[in-house]
N, C-alpha and C positions, 0 to 999 in steps of 0.2 A: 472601633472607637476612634473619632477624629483626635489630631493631635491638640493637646494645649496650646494657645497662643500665649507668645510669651512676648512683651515689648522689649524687646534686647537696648535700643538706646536707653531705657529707664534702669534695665537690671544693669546695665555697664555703667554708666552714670555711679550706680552708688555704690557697686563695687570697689571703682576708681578713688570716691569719696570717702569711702571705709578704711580704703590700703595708705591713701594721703595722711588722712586723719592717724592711721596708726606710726606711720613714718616720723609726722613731726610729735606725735609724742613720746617719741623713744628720742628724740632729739631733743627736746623739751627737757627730757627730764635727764640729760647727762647735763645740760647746760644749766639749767636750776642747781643743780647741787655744785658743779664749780661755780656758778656763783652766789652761794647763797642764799637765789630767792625761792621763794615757798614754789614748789611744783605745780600747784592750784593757777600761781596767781602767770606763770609763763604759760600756760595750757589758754589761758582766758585772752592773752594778748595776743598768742598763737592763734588762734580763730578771730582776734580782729584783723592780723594782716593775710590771714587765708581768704577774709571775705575780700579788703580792700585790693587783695591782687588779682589781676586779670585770669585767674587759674579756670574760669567758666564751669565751676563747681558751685553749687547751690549746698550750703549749709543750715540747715536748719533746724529749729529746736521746736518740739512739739508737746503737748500732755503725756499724747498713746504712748511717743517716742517714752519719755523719761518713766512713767508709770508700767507700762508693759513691756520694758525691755533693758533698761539700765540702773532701775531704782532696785528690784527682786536679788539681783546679785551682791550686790553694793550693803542692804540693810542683812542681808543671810550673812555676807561676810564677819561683817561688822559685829554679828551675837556670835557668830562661832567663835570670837576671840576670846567672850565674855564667859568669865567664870561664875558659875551662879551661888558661891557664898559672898563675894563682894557684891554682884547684883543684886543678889536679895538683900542686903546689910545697908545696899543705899535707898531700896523701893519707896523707903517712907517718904524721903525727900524728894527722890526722882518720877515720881509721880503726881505727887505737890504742886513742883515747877512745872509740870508737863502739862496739868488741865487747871488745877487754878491761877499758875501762869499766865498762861496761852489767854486765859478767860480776862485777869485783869491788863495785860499789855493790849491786848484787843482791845479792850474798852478807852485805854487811855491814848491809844492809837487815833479811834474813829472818834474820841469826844477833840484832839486837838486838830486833827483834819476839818473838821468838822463846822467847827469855830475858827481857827485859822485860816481855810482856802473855801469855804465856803459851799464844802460838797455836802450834797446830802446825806440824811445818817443812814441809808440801808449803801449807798454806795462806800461811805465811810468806813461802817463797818465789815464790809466786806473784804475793802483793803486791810483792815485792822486786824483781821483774822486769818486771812494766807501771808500776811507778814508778820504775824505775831510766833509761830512755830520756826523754831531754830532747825534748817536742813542739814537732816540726818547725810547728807551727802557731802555738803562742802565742811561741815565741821569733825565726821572722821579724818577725812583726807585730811585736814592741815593739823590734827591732833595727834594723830599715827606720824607722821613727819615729823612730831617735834618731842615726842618720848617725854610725857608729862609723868610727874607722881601714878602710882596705882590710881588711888582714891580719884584723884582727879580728873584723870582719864575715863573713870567708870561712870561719875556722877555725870558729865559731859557730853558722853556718848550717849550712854544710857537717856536722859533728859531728851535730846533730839532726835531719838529712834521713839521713844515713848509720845511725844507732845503731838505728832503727826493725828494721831485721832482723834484729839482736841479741835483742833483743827479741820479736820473734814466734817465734823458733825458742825460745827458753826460756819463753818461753807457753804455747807449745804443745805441747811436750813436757814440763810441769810438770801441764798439763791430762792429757795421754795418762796420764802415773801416775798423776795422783787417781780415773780415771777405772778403774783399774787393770791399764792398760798398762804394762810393762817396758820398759825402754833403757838401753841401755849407752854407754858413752864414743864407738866410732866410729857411732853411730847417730845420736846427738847431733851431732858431728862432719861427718857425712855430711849431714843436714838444713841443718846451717848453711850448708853449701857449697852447697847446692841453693838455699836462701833466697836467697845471695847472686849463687850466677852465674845462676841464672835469673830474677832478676830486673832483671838487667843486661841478660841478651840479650835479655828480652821490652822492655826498654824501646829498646834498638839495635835491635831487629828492626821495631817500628813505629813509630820515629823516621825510620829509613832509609825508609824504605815511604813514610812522610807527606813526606818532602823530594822523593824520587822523582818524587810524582806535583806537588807539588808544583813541579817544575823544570817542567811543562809547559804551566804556565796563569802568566798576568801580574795573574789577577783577584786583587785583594787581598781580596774577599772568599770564594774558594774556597779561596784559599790560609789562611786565617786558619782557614777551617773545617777545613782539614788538620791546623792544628795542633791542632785540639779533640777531633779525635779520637785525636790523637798521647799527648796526657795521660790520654784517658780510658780509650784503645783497650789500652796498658801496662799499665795500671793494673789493668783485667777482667781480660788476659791472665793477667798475673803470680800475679793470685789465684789465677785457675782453676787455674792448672797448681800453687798451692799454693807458690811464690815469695813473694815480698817485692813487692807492688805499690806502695810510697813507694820503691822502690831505681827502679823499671820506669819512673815518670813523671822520677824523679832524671834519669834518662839518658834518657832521651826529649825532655827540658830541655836538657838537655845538648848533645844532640845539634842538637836544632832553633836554639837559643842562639846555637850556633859556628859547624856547619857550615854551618847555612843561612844566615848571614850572609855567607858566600864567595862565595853563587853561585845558590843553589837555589830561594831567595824573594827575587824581586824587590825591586829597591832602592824603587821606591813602597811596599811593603805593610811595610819594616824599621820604619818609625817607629811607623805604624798599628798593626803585630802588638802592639808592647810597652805599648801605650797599651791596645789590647782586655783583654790579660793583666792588667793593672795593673786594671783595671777589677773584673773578675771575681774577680783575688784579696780586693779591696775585700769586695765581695757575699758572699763564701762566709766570709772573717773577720767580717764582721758578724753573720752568721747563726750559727758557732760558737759565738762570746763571748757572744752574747744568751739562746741555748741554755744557755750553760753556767748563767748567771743563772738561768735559769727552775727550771735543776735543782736548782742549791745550794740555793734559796728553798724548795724541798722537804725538805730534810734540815738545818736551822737548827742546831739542836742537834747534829748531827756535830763541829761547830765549838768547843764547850764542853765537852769532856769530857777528862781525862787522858788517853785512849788517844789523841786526837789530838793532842796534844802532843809524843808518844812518836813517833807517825807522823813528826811533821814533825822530830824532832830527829834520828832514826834517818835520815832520805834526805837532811840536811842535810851529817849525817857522812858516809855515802857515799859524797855526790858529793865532799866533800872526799878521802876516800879513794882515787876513783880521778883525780880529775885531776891535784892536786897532785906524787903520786911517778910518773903514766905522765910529765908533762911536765917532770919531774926527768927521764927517760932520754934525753931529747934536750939538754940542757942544754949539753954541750958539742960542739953537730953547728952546723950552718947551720939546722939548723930548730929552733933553741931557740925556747922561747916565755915572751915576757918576762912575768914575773912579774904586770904589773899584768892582761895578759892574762888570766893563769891564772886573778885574783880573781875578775875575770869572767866566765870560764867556769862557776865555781863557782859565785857568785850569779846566773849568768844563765841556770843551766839552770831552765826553767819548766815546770812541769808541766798541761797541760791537758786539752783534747777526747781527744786517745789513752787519756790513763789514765783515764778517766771510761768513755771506749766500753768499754777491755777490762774493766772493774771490771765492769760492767752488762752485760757477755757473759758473768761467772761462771754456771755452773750453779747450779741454787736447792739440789742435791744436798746442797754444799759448807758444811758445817757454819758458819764463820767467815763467809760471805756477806755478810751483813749488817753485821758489825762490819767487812770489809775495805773494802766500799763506801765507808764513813761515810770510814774515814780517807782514801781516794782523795778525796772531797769536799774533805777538813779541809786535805792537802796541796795540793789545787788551789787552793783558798782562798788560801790562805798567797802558794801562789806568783807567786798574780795580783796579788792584792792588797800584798803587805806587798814580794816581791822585785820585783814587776812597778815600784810606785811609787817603789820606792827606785834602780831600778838607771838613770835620767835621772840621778840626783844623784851616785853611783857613777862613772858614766860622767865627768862635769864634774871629780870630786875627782880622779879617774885622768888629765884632762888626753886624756882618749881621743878625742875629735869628731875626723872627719874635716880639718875645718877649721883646729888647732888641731895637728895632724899635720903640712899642709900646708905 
């Protein structure tokens, strides 16, 4: 059997780029915390002066990259934290937010684009809907840094790991018409519900399977590797079959989170599993945020133009639009959500790695391409930088810390 060829300058290359990328963010993140600044937002500056220095390293941010490789770990961690009587006790609302949301910030998205910059409405709405979903990636990270309320933490998190299949289902039926596919109400309809239950069952069906086998060994380290394949195994699933793979690892979290803590992963490997996961969420947020740096540093000038102004004022409204009067409808239930909450949901929804991937999954077909890009940039920009640093201060003025609760 002849050998594999193997391109050694490509596999060195990113090697080199993997071991850089993890250096400065172990530096990153001793220097953020003496000074203060959110971890996110020195990770994201860190990739602009990695690209701008002469280091002959090519950093780059991709779909496959963030979907097959960074996003699987990142949303498993993120449910293993979650308790499922406070998750279930917010579902009514956080599901709310998450698709009728998602559905009216999109619309008030692509109707002010629309009319404002004068792009058309399938391009409009397109922008409207992969920045209308809050990223489950940049708002755990600066949420878990900043030790908010229970409730508040749940409903936040919870909302941005949920909204993602809102999301992919108006993506990608907003793509089939550009693309000049037809659909109708229960087509639309019909997809949603596919996105949503089947990516629940791919994530309960290899949750359950990884606990399974998991009940039958005491090694904490096969058992750990059960669960890695539990986040990643969901995740493929979910795709393939054309699901929701951040719903598939959600519940596959979930599931490993709660239920294996009953009975199915040994009491040695409880402590160990959440220290590994904690770990690896680390690693894959490092790599995100530094990415995201490298890419912004390519598109400078997105950031200075009127149309990105329009961008960021348009999804600012939005998301005011839809959270303010959904969490008016609960208002007088047991699951009202108090006010200062709300503020923060509004300025905490963050936009990052998601809207960047699908922005850079557009077809080059798509006339507005280029201009929608820039503004996905201009917003992610904003949202790191301007909501990311202010919402530590936000949080303190609202009296929210955990502690301070307590």
């Amino acid at each position: 059997m002849p050998p594999v060829a193997v391109d050694r300058p490509m596999h060195d290359h990113a090697i080199l780029a993997l071991g850089l990328i993890l250096l400065v963010a172990s530096v990153v993140a001793m220097l953020s915390r003496r000074a203060h600044l959110p971890y996110s937002v020195g990770l994201v500056l860190a990739g602009i002066a990695l690209t701008l220095a002469p280091t002959g390293i090519e950093l780059r941010l991709t779909r496959d990259l963030i979907f097959e490789v960074l996003l699987p770990p990142l949303v498993f961690e993120a449910a293993l934290q979650l308790r499922w009587q406070p998750f279930r006790a917010a579902l009514p609302v956080t599901l709310t937010l998450a698709f009728a949301g998602v559905a009216i910030a999109a619309l008030a998205v692509a109707w002010g684009l629309h009319m404002l910059l004068g792009w058309r409405w399938i391009a409009a709405g397109l922008f409207g809907v992969l920045i209308a979903a809050t990223d489950p990636v940049s708002v755990i990270a600066a949420f878990k840094e900043m030790r908010v309320e229970p409730r508040l933490g749940t409903l936040v998190a919870s909302e941005s790991l949920l909204n993602d299949g809102a999301a992919a289902v108006g993506f990608s039926v907003l793509l089939a018409i550009q693309g000049g596919a037809s659909g109708g109400v229960l087509a639309v309809a019909g997809s949603l519900l596919w996105t949503v239950a089947g990516g629940v069952a791919a994530g309960a069906l290899v949750g359950g399977a990884a606990l399974l086998l998991a009940g039958r060994t005491e090694e904490h380290l096969v058992e750990t590797t059960l669960t890695a394949i539990a986040a990643y195994g969901s995740f493929m699933l979910a795709e393939h079959l054309g699901t929701s793979g951040v719903l598939a690892s959600l519940t596959a979290g979930l599931v490993v989170g709660n239920v294996g803590q009953t009975g199915p992963i040994s009491a040695s490997t409880r402590e160990w599993l959440f220290d590994v996961w904690e770990f690896a969420a680390f690693l894959a947020n490092s790599v995100v945020f530094i990415l995201i740096g490298a890419q912004g540093a390519r598109h400078p000038g997105a950031l200075l133009t009127g149309a990105a102004g329009i961008a960021i004022a348009v999804v600012l409204l939005g998301r005011m639009l839809a959270v303010y009067p959904i969490c008016l409808l609960f208002s007088g239930t047991r699951l009202r959500v108090d006010p200062r909450h709300q503020h923060v949901l509004v300025w905490g929804g963050l936009r990052g790695a998601l809207a960047l991937a699908l922005a850079l999954a557009l077809p080059e077909t798509l006339p507005e391409r280029g201009a929608l890009v820039a503004a996905a940039f201009a917003v992610v920009a904003f949202s790191i930088f301007v909501q990311g640093m202010t919402m530590p201060w936000l949080i303190r003025r609202l009296h929210l810390r955990a502690e301070e609760a307590a």
